[in-house]
C-alpha positions in Angstrom: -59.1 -60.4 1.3 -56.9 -58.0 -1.1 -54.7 -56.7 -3.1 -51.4 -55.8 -1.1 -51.4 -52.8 -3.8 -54.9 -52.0 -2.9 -53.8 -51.7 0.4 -50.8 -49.3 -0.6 -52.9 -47.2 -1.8 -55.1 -46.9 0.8 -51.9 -45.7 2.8 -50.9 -43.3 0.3 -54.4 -41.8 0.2 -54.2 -41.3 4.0 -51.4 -39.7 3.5 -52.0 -37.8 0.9 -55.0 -36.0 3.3 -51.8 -35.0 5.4 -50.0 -33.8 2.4 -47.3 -36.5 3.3 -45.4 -38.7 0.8 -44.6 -42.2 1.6 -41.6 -44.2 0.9 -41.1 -48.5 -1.0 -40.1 -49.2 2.7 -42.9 -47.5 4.6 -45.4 -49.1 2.5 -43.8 -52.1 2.6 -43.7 -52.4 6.6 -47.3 -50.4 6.9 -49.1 -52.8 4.5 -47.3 -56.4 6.6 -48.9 -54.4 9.9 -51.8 -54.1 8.7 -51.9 -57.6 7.6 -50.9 -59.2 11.1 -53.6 -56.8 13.0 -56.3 -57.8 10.3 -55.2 -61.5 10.9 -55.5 -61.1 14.8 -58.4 -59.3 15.2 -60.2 -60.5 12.7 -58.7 -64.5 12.1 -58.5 -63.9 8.4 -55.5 -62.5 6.0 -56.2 -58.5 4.5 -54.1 -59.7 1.8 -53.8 -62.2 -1.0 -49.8 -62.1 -1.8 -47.2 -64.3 0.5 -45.1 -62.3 2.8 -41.4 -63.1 2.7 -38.7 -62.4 4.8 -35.9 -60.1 3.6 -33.0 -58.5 4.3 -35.0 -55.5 5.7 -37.6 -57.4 7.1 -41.3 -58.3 5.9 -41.8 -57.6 2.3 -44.6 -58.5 -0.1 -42.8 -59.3 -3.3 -45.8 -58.5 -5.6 -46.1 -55.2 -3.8 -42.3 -55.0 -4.1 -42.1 -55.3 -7.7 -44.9 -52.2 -8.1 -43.1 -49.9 -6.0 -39.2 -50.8 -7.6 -39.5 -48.0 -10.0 -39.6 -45.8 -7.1 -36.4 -46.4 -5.5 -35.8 -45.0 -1.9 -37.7 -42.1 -2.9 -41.3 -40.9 -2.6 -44.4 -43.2 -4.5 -46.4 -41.3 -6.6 -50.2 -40.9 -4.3 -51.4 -42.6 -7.6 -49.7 -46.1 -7.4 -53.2 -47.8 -8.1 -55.5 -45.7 -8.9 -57.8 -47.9 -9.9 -58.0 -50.0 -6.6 -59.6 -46.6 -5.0 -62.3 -47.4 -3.6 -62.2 -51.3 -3.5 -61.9 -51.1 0.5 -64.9 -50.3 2.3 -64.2 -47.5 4.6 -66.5 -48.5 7.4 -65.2 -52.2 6.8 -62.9 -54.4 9.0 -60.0 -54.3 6.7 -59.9 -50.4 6.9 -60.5 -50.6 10.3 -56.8 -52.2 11.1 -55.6 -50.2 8.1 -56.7 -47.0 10.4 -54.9 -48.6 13.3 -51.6 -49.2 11.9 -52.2 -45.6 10.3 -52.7 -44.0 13.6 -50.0 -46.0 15.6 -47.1 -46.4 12.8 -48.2 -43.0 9.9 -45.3 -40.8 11.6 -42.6 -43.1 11.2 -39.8 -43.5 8.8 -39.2 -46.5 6.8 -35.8 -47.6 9.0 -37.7 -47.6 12.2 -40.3 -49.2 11.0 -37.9 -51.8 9.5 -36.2 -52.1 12.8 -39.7 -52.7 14.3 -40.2 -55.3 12.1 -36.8 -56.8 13.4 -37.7 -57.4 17.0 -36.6 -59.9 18.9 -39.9 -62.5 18.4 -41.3 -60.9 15.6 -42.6 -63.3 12.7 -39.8 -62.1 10.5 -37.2 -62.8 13.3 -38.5 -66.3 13.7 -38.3 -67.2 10.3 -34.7 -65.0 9.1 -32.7 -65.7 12.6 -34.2 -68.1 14.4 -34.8 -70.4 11.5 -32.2 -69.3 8.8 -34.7 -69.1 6.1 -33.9 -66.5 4.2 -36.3 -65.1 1.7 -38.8 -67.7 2.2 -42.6 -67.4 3.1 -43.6 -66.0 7.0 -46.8 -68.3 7.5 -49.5 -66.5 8.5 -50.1 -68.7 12.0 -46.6 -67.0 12.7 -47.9 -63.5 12.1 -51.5 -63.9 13.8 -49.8 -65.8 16.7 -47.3 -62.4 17.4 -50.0 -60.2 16.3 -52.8 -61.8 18.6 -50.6 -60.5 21.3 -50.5 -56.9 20.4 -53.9 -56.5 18.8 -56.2 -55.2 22.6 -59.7 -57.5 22.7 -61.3 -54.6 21.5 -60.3 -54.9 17.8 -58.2 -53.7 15.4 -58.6 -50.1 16.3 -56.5 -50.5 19.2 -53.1 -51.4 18.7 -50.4 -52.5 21.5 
């Protein structure tokens, strides 16, 4: 398990290596992904920080609070510099990092958000179908929608 900001920064690295720039609300959605693939594939959480549902979906707050400064503009590709290199590259965690990469890297943070809105999704169950808003998406409710999505060969191959 690790930091959700570790995990940001691992996105902004792979971005980086495409000369891209990545947004509060890309990271935001790409890091919970990455989370619910680790979670299915794997049975255990990538990251240490609660997930709460928000307005604009999945949001880790301790991830939020880093990003703020940023408003809806580009993070800086050194958010946490010093977190390089705590993820092992060959390691499960990078290995559903990599996945959500490959299937989610292109997209912009509304259609991501509006991913993250589906009809089923752990942060639909808990903002509309319970009423909870701003409270905790258990982790069973993630790996359960995940498990679903994640193909029985691993992380690397996302539904």
């Amino acid at each position: 398990m690790t930091s959700a900001i570790a995990v940001a920064q691992a996105f902004l690295d792979l971005a980086a290596k495409e000369r891209r720039s990545l947004t509060n609300m890309q990271l935001q959605k790409l890091v919970f992904f990455s989370h619910g693939i680790h979670l299915a594939a794997f049975g255990d959480s990538l990251i240490e920080e609660p997930v709460k549902a928000w307005d604009f979906g999945p949001v880790i707050p301790a991830l939020y609070e880093k990003l703020r400064r940023f408003g809806r503009g580009d993070v800086s590709r050194d958010l946490a510099p010093e977190t390089r290199g705590t993820l092992d590259p060959s390691g499960k965690e990078f290995q559903a990092i990599r996945a959500v990469w490959k299937a989610y890297g292109n997209r912009d943070g509304w259609s991501l958000s509006e991913i993250s809105h589906q009809e089923g999704s752990p942060w639909d169950a808990v903002w509309n179908k319970r009423r909870m808003h701003y409270c905790d998406i258990p982790n069973d409710l993630i790996r359960s929608y995940y498990s679903d999505r994640v193909k029985h060969t691993g992380a690397s191959q996302v539904a």
